[in-house]
N, C-alpha and C positions, 0 to 999 in steps of 0.2 A: 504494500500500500504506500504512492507515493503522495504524501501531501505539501502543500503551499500555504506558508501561513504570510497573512501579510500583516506587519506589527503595526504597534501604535506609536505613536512619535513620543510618547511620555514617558522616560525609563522606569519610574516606579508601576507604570501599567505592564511594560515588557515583563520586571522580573515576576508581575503576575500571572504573566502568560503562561510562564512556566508551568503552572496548576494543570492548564489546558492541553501544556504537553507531554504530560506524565498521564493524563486519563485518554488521549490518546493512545498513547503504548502500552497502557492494559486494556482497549480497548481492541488495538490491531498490535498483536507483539512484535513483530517484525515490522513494523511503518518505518519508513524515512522519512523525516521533516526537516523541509527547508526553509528557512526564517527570512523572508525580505524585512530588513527594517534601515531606518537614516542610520546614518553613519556615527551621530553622534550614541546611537545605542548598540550597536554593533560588539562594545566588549562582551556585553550583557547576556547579549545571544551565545556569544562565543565560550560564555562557562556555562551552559546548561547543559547536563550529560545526552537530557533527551534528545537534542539538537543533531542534526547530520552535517548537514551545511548552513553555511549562512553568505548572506549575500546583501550587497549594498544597494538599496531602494534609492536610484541614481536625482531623486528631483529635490528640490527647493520647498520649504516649508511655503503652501499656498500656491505652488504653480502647477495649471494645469500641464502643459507640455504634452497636447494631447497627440501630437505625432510620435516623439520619442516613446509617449508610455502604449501605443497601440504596436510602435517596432518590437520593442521590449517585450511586449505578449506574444505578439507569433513566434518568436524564440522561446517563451515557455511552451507554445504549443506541441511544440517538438521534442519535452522532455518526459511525455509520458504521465504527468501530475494525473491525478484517480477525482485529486477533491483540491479545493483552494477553499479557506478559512480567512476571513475577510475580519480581525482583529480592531482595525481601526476604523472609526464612525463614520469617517466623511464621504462625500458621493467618487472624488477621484477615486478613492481606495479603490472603490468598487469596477472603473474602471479596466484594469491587469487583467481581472478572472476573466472580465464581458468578453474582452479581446482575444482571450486567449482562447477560449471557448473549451475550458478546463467542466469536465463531464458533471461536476456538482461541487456548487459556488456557495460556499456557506457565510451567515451577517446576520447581525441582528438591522431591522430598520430603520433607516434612519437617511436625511438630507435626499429624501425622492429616489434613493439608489436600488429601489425593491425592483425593476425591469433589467438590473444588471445582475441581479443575486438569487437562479433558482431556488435555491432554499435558504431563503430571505425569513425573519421570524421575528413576530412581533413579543418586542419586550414584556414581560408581567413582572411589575418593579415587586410586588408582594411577595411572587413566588419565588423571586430572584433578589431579596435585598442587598446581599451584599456582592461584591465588584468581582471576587472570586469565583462567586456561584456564576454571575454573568457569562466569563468566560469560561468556566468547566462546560457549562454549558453546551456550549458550541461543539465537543468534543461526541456530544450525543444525539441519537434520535429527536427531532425536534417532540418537548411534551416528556421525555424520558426521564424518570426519577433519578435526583442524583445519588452516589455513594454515598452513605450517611459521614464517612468521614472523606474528605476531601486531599488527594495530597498538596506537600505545602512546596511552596518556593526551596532551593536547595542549592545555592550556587558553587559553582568551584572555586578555590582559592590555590594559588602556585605559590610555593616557599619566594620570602619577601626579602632574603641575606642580599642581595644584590641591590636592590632598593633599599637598606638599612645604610648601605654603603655610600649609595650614589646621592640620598638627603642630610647623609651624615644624622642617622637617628641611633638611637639606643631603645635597649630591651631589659636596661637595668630597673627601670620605676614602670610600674604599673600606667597602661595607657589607657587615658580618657580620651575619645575619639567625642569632639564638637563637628555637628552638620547646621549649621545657622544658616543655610541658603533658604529660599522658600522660591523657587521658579513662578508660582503660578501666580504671585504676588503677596506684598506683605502683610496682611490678614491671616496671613500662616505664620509669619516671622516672629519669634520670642526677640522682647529689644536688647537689643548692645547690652545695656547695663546691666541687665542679669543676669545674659552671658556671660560675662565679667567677672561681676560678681559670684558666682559660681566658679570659675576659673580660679579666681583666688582662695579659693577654702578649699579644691581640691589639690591646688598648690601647696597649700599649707600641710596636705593630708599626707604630703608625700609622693602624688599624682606628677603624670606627664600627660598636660593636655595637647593633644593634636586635632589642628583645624581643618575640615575638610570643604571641596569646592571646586566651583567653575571660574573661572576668570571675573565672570559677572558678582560670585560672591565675593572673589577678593577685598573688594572696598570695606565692607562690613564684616567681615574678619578682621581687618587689619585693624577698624574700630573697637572690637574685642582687645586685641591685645593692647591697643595706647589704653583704654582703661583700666585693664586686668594690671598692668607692668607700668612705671617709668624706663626702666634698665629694657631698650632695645637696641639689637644686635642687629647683625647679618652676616649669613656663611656663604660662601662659594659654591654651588654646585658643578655639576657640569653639563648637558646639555638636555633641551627639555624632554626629550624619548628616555633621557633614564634621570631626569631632575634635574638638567644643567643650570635651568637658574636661576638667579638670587632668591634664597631662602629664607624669611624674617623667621628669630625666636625671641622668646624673653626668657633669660635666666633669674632665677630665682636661689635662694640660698640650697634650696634641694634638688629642684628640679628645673624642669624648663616649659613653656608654651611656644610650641612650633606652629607656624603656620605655612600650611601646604594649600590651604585655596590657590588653584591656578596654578598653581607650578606642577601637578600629577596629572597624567591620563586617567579615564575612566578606571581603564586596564588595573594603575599602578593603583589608584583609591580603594579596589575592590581590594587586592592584595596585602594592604595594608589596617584598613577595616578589619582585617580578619583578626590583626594581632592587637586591637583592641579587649581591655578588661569588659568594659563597657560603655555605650555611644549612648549620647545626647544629641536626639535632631528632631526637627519639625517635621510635619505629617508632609513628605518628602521623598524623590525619588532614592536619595543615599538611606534614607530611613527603611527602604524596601529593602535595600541591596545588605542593608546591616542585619536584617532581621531572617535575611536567605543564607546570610552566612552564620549564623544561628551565635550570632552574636547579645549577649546581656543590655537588653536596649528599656531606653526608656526614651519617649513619643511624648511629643508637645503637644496638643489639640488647640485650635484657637476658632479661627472663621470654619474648619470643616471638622467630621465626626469619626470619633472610632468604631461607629456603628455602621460602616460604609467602606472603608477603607484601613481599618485595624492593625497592625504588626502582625505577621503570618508566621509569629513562633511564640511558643509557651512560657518563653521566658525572657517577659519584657513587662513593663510596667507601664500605663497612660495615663496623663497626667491632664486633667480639663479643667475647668471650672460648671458653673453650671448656672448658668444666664440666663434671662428668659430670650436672650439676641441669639444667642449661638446654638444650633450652628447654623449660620446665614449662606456659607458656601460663594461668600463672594471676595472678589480679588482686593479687593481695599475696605475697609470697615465704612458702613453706610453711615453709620451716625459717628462719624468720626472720633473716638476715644479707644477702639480695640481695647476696652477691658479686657477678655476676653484673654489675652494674652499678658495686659501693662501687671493685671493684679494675679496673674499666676506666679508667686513667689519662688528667687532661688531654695528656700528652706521645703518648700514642698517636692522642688526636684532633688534634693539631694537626700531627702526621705525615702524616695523612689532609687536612687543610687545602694543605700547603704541597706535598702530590702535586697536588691539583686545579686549586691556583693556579698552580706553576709550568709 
């Protein structure tokens, strides 16, 4: 059974997809799957054991490109695919299969794409609450009861000596892995200062906090540490395929705060994540990848729910409030105060910390 998946451009959605393709494979034991997703998700693909191939989803966030992506399908036509699994909502998505004229095109409905998708199937948010169920889903008869337990995300990790080497890190203090980025907008985001301030008590604790991120979070990492530290550094690396460069930390009488926002591949974060005691991040795609690496995590809730989108391992902690606003699920807070997040206290996360560690 050869199937086609096509991802979603949102890496904490990928490493869900995973779910989808582990019930796959005890659905057809011998399947190959082949995983189209952008580039910028492609490590993510690349550590899931279920995975055959993976392959780069050649367009532009929002371009149709409707010549290159109608060439691109009569090339799959020819590779024999049984089924294409249409992961991502929008109506291009749905595109690849139409073209290809892959024997059964599976999607839920959605952006008018139901003449591109024979087995096109309409959502039942009740039946399906949470985002996992969504995609396991797909994996089955449409209306097919699911497993009552579901498998969970499970990514691979590759020994990290080489990258210890090339950030100039240590494996002597205990790492706290920080994810403060929030992609989808700052309504997810816990502020600077509490970052910070949690920073410095696990400084105090004996901790080595390391920052994680995309270039985009860089800025607001780097705001962590000017609060967190006066005493800031910079080390040498050497090039950015293995960390070449500049690498801000703050040393501390014990320990130190590294910041790797921006200067790591996806690749290199996941591998380094793994050597994490325990992470702190917002309801977030590194929040995904932390909780696939079956990493001691603990989840910030603010604008969105862990009733929808939860940490997909047993041993993590979530930390909300409980508002009559949230969860609002929107990119910027409407009535402008994000409580929600301003009065979600460091002492309540690191209650959450010292449950996981002890």
């Amino acid at each position: 059974m050869k199937i086609l998946l096509i991802a979603p451009s949102w890496v904490g959605d990928l490493v869900m997809t995973q779910t989808l393709c582990k019930c796959l494979h005890q659905r057809y034991i011998n399947c190959e799957i082949t995983v189209m997703a952008p580039f910028w998700c492609l490590p993510v693909a690349e550590r899931m054991a279920e995975v055959h191939e993976v392959r780069e989803l050649p367009f532009k966030h929002g371009e149709l490109a409707l010549f290159e992506r109608y060439r691109l399908a009569r090339a799959l036509a020819k590779e024999g695919f049984e089924q294409v699994i249409v992961v991502a909502n929008s109506f291009k998505s749905g595109l690849l299969p139409y073209f290809s004229a892959i024997p059964t095109r599976t999607g839920w409905r959605g952006e008018a794409r139901s003449w591109l998708l024979n087995d096109c199937r309409k959502l039942d948010k009740s039946t399906y609450p949470l985002m996992i169920q969504r995609l396991a889903a797909l994996a089955y008869p449409e209306g097919a009861t699911l497993p009552e337990t579901l498998p969970l995300p499970e990514l691979k990790a590759e020994p990290a000596r080489s990258l210890l080497a090339a950030f100039n890190l240590s494996l002597e203090k205990p790492i706290v892995s920080f994810c403060p980025g929030a992609v989808y907008g700052p309504a997810k985001q816990w502020p600077v200062r509490h970052f910070a301030k949690l920073a410095r008590q696990l400084l105090e604790k004996g901790k080595q906090v390391w920052l994680f991120g995309s270039e985009k979070d860089a800025p607001f990492c780097q705001k962590i540490i000017e609060e967190a530290s006066d005493d800031v550094f910079t080390t040498a690396g050497s090039n950015r395929a293995v960390g070449q460069d500049q690498v801000g930390y703050v040393h501390s009488a014990e320990t130190a705060l590294r910041m790797l926002a921006g200067h790591t591949t996806l690749t290199q974060a996941i591998d380094l994540l793994a050597l994490s005691e325990v992470v702190i991040s917002n309801d977030s795609g590194l929040m995904h990848i932390a909780a696939a690496l079956q990493r001691p995590l603990v989840v910030l809730y603010g604008s969105t729910s862990a009733n929808f989108t939860p940490p997909l391992t047993q041993n993590s902690r979530k930390v909300q409030l409980d508002l009559p606003c949230q969860p609002c699920f929107k990119r910027v807070c409407p009535l402008r105060h994000q409580d929600c997040l301003e009065k979600l206290m460091p002492a309540m996360v690191m209650a959450a910390i010292n449950e996981l560690i002890d």
